[in-house]
Backbone bond lengths (Angstrom), bond angles and torsions (degrees), N, CA, C in turn:
res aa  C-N    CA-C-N  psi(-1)  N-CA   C-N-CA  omega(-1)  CA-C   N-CA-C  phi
1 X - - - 1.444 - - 1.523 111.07 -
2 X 1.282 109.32 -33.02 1.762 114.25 163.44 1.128 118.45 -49.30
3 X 1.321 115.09 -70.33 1.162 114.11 -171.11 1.974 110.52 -45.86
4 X 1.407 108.06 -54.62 1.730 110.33 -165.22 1.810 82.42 -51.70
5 X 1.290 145.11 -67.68 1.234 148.36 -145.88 1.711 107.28 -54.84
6 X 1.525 104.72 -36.13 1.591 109.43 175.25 1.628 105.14 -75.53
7 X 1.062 127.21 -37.31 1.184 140.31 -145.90 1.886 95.29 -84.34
8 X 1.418 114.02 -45.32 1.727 119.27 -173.20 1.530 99.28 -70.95
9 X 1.832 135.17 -36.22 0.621 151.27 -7.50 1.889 67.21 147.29
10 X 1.136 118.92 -111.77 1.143 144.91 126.45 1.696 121.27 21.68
11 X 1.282 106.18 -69.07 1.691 134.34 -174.07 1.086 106.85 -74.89
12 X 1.935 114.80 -43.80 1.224 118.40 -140.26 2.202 92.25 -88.00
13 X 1.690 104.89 -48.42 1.437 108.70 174.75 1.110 110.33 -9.04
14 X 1.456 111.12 -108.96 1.341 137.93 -179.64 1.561 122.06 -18.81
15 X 1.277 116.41 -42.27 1.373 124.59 153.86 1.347 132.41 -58.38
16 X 0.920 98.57 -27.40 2.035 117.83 -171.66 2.196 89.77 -87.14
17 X 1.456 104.92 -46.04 1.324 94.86 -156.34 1.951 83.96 -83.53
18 X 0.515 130.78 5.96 1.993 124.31 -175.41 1.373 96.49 -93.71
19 X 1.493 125.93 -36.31 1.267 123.57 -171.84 1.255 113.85 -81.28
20 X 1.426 116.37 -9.83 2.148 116.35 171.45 1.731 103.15 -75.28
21 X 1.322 103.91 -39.45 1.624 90.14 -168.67 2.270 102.42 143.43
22 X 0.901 86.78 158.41 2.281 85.12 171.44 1.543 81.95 -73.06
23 X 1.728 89.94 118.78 1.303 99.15 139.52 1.620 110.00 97.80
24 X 1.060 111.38 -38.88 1.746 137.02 -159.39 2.169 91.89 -93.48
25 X 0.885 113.34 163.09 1.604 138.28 164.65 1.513 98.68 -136.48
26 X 1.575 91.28 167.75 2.004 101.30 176.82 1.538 91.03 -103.06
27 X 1.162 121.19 35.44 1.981 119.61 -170.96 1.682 94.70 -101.52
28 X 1.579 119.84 66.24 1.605 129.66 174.33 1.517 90.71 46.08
29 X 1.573 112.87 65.57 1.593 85.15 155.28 2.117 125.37 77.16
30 X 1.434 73.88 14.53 1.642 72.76 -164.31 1.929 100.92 -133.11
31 X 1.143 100.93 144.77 1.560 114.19 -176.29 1.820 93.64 -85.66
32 X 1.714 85.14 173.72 1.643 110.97 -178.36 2.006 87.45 -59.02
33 X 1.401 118.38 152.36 1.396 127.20 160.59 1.286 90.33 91.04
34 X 1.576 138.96 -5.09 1.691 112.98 -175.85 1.778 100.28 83.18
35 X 0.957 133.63 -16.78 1.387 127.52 149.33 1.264 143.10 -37.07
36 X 1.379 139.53 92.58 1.324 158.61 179.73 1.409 110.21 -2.33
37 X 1.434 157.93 37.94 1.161 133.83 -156.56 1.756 113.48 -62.15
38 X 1.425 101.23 136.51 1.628 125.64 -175.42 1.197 107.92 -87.07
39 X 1.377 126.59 133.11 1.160 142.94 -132.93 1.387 99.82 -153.53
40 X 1.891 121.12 129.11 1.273 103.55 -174.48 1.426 110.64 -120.31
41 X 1.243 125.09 158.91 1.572 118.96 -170.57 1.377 110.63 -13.53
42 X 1.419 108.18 -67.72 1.778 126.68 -153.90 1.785 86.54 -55.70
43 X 1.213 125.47 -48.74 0.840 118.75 -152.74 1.596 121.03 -64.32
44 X 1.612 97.93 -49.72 1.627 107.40 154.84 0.986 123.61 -39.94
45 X 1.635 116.39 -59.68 1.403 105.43 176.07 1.480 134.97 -4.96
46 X 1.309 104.67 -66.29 1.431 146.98 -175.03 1.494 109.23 -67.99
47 X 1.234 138.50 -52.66 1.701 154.49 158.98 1.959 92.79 -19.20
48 X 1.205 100.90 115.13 1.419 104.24 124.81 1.720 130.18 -7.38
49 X 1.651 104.34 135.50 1.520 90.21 146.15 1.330 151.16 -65.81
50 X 1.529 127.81 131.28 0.949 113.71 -159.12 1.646 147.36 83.45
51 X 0.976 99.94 -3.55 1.512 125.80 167.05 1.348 118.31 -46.70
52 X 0.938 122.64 90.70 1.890 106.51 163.25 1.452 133.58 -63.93
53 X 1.424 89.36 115.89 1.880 102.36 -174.03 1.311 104.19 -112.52
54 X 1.509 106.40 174.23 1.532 116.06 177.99 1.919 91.68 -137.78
55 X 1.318 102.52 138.61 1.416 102.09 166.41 1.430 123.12 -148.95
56 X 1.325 125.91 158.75 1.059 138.76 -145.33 2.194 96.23 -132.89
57 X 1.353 96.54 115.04 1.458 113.16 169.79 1.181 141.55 -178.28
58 X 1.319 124.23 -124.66 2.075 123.02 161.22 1.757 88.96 -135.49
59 X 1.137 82.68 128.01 1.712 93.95 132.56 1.483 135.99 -71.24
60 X 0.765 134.22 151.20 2.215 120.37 -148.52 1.815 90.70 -151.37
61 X 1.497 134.58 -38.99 1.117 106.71 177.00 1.636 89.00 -149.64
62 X 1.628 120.58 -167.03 1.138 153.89 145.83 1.035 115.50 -96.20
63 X 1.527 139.36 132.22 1.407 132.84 -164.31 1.842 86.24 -129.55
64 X 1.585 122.27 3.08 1.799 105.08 -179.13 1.502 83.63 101.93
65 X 1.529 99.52 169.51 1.726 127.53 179.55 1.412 114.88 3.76
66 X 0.885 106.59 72.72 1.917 140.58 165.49 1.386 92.92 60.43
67 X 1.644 138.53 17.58 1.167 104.44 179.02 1.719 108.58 -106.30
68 X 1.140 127.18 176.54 1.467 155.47 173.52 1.232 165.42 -176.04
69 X 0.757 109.18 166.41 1.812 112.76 -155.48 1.302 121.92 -62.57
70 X 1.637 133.46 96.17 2.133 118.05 -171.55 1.236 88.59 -103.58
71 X 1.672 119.23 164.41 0.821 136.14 126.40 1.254 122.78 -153.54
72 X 1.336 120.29 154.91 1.264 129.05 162.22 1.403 116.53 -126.19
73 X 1.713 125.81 -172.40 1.285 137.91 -159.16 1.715 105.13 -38.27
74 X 1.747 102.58 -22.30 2.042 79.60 -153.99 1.496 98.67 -117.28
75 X 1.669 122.19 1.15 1.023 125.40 166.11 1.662 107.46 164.90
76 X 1.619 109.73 -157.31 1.464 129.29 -161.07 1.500 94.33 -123.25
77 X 1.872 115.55 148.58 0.892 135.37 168.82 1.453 116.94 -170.88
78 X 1.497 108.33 140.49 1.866 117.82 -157.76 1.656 88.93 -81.67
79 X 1.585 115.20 132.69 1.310 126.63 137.77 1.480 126.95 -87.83
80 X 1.633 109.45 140.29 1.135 100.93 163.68 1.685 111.68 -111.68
81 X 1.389 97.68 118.74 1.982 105.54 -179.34 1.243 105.28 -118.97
82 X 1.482 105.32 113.74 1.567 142.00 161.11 1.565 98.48 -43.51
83 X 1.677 132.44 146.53 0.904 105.43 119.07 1.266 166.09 75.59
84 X 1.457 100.66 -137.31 1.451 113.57 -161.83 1.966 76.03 -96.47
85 X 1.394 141.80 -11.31 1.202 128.86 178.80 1.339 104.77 -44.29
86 X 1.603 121.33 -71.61 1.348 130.33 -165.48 1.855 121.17 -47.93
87 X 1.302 105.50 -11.36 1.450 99.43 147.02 1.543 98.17 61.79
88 X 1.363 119.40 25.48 1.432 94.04 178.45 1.686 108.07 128.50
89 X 1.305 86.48 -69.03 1.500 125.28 -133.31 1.722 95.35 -70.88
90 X 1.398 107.72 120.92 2.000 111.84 171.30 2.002 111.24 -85.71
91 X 1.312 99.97 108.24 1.915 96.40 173.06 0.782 76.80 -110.68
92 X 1.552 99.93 165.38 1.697 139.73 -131.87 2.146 84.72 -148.57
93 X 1.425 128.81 112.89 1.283 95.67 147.48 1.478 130.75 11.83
94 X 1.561 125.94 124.89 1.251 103.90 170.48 1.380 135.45 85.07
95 X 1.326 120.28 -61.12 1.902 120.73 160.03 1.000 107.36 0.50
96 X 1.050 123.29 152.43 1.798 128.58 157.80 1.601 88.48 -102.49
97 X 1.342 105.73 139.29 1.341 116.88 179.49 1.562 105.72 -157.87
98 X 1.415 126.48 149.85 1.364 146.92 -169.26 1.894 97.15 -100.56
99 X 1.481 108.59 133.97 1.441 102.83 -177.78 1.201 84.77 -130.77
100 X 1.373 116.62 159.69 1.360 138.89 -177.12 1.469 110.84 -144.37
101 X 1.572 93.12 104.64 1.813 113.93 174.69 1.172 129.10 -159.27
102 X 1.392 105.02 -159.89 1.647 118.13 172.47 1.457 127.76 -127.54
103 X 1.519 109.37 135.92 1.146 118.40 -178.56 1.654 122.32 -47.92
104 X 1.257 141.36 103.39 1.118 125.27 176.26 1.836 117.05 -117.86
105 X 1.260 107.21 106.62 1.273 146.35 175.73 1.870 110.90 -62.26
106 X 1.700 109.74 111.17 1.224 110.73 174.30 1.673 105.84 -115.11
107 X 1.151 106.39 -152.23 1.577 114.31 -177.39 1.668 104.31 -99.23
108 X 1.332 115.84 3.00 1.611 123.87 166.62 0.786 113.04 -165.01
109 X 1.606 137.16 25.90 1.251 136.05 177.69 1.173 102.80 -132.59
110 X 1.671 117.35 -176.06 1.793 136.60 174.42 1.590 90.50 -168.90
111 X 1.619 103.97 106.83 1.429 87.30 163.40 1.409 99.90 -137.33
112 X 1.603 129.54 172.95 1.377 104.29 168.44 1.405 111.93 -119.01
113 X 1.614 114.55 155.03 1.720 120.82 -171.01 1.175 108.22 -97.20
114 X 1.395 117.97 102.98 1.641 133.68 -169.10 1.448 103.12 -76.02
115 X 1.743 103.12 131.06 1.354 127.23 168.81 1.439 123.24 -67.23
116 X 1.345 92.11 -66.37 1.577 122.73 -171.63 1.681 102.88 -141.45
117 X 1.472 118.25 154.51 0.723 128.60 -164.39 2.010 97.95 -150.26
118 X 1.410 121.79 134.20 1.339 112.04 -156.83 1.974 82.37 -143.17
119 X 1.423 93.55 132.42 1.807 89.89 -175.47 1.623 99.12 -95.16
């Protein structure tokens, strides 16, 4: 009975990890090791509400009331940054900067609600 239990065990892994995505797990957003997995516009898009992502790009404008403009290589998507999000931290147009949030899903929108933001 061991053995069949190692063996499903076995079969079942590899299947479970093909179904998160290359690279990605469904573990909140997070790779094998507890590692941040990076997430690219297109990809959010697509995410669930609420999802915690991490992404990697520029900021390109200010659009007014904390929201703004990301993009990286595979497209555009509105942040909304609080605040006390920026942690400090002065971006410049442009920066490449790492944001840390959540997907938030309307009835015509996808934008995500930034945590932290790291230049």
């Amino acid at each position: 009975m061991k053995k069949i239990s190692v063996l499903a065990l076995a079969v079942l892994m590899p299947v479970c990890g093909a179904m998160a995505g290359p690279g990605k797990t469904m573990n909140n957003g997070m790779m094998n090791g507890n590692q941040p997995a990076v997430w690219t516009v297109t990809e959010v898009v697509s995410l669930p509400d609420n999802t915690p992502v991490v992404m990697r790009g520029r900021i390109t404008k200010n659009m007014g009331n904390n929201i703004f403009v990301f993009e990286d290589g595979s497209g555009t998507i509105m942040l909304e940054i609080d605040e006390e999000s920026w942690n400090g931290n002065t971006v410049r147009v442009d920066d490449v900067v790492t944001v840390y949030g959540n997907v938030d899903k309307g009835s015509n929108y996808t934008e995500v609600d930034v945590d932290s933001i790291v230049r």
